[in-house]
N, C-alpha and C positions, 0 to 999 in steps of 0.2 A: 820628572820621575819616570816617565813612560820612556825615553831617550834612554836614560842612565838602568833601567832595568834592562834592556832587550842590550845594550851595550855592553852589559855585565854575563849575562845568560842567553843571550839569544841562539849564538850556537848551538847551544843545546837542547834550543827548543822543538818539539815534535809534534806538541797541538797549541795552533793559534785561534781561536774561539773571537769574535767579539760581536755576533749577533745575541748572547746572552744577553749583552749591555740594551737591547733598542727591543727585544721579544716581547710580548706581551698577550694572552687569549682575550677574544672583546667574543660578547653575542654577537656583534654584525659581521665580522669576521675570523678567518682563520687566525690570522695575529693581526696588530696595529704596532706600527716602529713609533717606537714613545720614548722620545728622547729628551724631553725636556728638563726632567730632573739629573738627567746625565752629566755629569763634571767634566767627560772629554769631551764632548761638545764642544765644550767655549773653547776647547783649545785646540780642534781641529776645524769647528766649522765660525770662524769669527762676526762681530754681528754686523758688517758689512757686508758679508756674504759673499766672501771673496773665495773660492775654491782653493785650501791649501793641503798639499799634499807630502805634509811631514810626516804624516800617519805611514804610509805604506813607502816613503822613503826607509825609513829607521827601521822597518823591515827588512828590507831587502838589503841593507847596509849591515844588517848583523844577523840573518837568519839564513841555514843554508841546509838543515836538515827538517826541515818542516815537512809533518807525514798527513796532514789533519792540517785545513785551512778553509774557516769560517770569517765573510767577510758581509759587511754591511756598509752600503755607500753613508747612509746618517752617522755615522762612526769611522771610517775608514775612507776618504774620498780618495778616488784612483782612476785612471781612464787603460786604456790599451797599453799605452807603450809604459806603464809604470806596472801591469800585469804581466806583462810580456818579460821584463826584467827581473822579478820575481818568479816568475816560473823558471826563467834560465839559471835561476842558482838553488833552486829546489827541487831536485829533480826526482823525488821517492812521494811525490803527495801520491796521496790513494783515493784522499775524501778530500771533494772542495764544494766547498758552499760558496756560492755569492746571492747577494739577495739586495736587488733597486740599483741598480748599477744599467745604466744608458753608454752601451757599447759594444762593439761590432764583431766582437770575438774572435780578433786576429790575432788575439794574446795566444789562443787556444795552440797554434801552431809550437809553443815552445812548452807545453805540456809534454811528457814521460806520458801519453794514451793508455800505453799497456800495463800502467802502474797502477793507472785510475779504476777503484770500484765501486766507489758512491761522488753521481755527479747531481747536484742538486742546481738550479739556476733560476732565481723564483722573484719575481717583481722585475724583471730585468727588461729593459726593450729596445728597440733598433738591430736588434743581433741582425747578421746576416747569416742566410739559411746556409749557407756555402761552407762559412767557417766551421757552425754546428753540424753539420755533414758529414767536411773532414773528420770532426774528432769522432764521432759517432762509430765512423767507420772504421777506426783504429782502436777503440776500446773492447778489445775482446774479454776482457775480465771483469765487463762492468754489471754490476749486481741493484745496484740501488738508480732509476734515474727520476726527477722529477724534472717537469719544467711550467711548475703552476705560476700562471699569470705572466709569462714569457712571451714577450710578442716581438713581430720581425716586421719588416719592411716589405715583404715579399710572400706572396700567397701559397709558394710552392715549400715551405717551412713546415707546416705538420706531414706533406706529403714525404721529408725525409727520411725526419723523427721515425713514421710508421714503416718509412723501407729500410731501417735499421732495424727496428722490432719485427720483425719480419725474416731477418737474417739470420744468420746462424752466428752473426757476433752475440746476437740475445743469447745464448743459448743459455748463459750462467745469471740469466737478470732473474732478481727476488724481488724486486719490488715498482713498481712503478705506475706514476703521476702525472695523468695529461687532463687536460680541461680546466675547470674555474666553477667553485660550485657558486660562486656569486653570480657568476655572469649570466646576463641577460643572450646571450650572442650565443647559438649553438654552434659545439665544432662541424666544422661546414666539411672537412674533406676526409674523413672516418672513413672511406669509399676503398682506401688502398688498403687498409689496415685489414691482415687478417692473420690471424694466429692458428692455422691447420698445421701445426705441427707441436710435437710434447714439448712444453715448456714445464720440467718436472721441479725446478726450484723456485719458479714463483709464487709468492705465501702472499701479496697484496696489489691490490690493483684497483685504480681511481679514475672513472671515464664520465665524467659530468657532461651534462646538457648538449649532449648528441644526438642526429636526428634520427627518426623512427626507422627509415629503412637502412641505415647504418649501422648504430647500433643490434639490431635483432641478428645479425650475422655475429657480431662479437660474443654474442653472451654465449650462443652455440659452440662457439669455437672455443673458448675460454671451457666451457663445461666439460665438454670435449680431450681438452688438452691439458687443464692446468688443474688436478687431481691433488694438490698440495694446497690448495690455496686457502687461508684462512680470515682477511679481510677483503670484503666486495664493497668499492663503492660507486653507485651509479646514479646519485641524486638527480633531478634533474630531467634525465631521460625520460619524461613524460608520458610516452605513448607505448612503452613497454607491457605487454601483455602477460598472464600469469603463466600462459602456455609458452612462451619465451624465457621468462623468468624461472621457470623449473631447472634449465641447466644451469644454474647456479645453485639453488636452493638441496640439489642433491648432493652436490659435493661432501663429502664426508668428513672435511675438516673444518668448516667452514666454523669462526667463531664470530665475527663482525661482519655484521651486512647493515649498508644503508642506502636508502629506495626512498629518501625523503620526494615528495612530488609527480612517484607513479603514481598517477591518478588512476588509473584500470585495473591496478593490484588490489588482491581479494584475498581473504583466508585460502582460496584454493590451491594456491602454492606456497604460501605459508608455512601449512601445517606438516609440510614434508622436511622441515629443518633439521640439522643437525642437532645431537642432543650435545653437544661440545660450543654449545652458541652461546655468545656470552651479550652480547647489543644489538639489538634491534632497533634500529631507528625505518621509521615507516610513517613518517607524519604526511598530510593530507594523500592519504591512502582509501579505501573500500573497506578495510579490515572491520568485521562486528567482535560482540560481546563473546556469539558460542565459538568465532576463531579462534579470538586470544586465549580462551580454557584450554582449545585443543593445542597450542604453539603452546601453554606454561608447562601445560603435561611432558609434550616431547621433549623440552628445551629448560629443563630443571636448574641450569646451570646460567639462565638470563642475570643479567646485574644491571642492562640498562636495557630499558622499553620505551621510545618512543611512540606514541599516539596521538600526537597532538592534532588538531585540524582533522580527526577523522570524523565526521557525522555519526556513525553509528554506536560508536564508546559512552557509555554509560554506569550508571553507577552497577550496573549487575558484577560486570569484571572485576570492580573494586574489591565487591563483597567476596568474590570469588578466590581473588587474587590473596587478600588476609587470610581467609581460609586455607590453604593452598599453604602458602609459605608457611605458616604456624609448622607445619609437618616436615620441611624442610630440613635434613640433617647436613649440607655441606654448607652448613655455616654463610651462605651468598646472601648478600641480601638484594632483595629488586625495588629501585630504582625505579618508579613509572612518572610517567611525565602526559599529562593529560591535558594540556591548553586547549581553548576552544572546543572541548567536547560537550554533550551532555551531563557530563559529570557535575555531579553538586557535593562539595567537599564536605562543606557545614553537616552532610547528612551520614558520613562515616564515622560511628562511635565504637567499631572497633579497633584494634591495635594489633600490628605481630611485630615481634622482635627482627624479622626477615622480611619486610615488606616499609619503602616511603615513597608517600606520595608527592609529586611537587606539578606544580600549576605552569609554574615557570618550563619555556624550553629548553630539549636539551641544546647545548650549545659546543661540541666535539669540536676537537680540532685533531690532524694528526700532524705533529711539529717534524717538519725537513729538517730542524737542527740537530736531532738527537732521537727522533724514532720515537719518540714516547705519546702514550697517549693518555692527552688531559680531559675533562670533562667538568662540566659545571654541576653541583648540587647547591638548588638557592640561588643563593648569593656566593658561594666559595667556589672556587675551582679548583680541582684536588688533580693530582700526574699520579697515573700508575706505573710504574716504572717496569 
């Protein structure tokens, strides 16, 4: 079926998707490739386990305007020289996703660079830093990059990444994704990376578990320079101090920040947020009870509150926060999330139509497939589009 459709249409195809098929949000992580109820499966990946590659043949045999190309090795198994052939007869992609693919990135050489403005490259490992270089350095129009959980062979790999963000080929980058907020492993080489210059169209930026005297240069510079920016995320970064943390916290667009794991953050730079803020996640953080009154105040327009793992959250905020919300006219409702606090839920017998509480963590993801961000309430997981 999959042969006889792309043989019939393919031509004319413009977006080839098929990490939809393996996507999935879990609490432990960003996503989990879950493919076991998948029907192509069995007829790409056999249970001998034998590597066939009809999938991205039958591609590249009937596809030749493809603009938007999302690929998954659990679904689409492919190596270099069968990307490499597909790229040569596609030559208008702009957006390409590949995600869990073990290979060197010498396909990269028959990429259209200047075409490319969202490069996404996420679960992938062995690249060579060389390859990702080249392209790096020929993408002048590139807007979106991620490369979460990308690992190389070679130590001198983030040090490229960051002398391309650093160049004036960034100049048009909105968004972008480096580190792992899983990981145990801090980026070791943050050391090159500096953004002393206006990066006026970045709106989102994701630098997990970096170390202390790295890090504290970036957020300066970031504060400094990227005056558009309206998601922060720096979980991880442990040793982040509030007096650091304020060049972010002023930003005047800012609507997502997440600081899950400063452990030295306080209401003292908190309370200077955006009143355009819409999530806060700040779990085993410093933050108290009279913070979060002064952050509900400024920041009226919150819809998700992490607090989980803070010591100091108690049921006072609770009472606080019902209160509060009840008087609420833009219809938001707040979302708090209060694991391992002080809190005692049994003990909350009021109610607002603008305020829930849940025990359970929050558990965010921000999906490389499509830009959307999902979040859990309970047990459901709801995409705001």
């Amino acid at each position: 079926m999959y042969k006889a459709i792309l043989k019939r249409s393919g031509r004319y195809l413009t977006v080839v998707d098929f990490t939809y098929l393996c996507a999935k949000p879990d609490d432990h992580d960003k996503f989990i490739l879950n493919y076991r109820d998948i029907a192509f499966n069995t007829y790409f990946n056999n249970s001998t386990k034998k590597r066939t590659f009809e999938g991205i043949r039958a591609l590249t045999s009937n596809c030749t305007k493809i603009e938007k190309l999302s690929l998954c090795s659990l679904i689409i198994d492919c190596n270099d020289l069968h990307l490499s052939r597909l790229f040569s007869k596609n030559k208008n992609i702009s957006y390409l996703n590949l995600v869990n693919y073990t290979f060197t990135g010498k396909c990269f050489s028959k990429l259209s660079a200047e075409s490319i403005t969202t490069l996404l490259i996420q679960r992938c490992q062995r690249l060579q830093y060389e390859n990702l270089r080249m392209l790096l350095s020929k993408c002048g129009n590139l807007k979106i990059l991620s490369l979460w959980r990308t690992t190389t062979e070679n130590e001198l790999f983030d040090q490229h990444v960051i002398e391309f963000i650093s160049s004036s080929n960034a100049k048009n980058l909105e968004e972008l994704y480096l580190g792992d907020k899983m990981s145990y492993a801090p980026l070791q080489r943050l050391s090159y990376f500096r953004l002393d210059f206006a990066l006026d169209n970045l709106t989102c930026i994701q630098i997990n578990n970096a170390l202390h005297d790295q890090i504290d240069q970036i957020l300066i510079d970031i504060g400094a320079n990227c005056k558009n920016l309206k998601m922060a995320d720096f979980s991880g970064c442990s040793e982040v101090r509030d007096d650091v943390l304020m060049n972010i916290i002023t930003l005047p667009k800012l609507e997502i920040l997440c600081i899950d794991g400063l452990r030295w953050i306080t209401e003292r730079s908190l309370v200077r947020l955006s009143e355009h803020l819409k999530v806060l996640r700040c779990a085993e953080c410093r933050v108290s009870d009279a913070g979060l009154r002064d952050i509900l105040i400024t920041s009226p327009n919150i819809e998700i509150l992490d607090v989980s793992f803070c010591p100091k959250i108690s049921n006072e905020i609770l009472h606080y926060a019902i209160k509060l919300t009840k008087q609420r006219t833009n219809n938001v409702i707040l979302n708090m999330y209060v694991s391992n606090t002080l809190t005692e839920e049994w003990e909350i017998e009021e109610i607002s139509p603008f305020f829930k509480l849940h025990k359970v963590s929050y558990a965010p993801f921000f999906s490389r497939f499509d830009q959307r961000e999902c979040f859990q309430v309970d047990s459901t997981f709801y995409i705001r589009t």
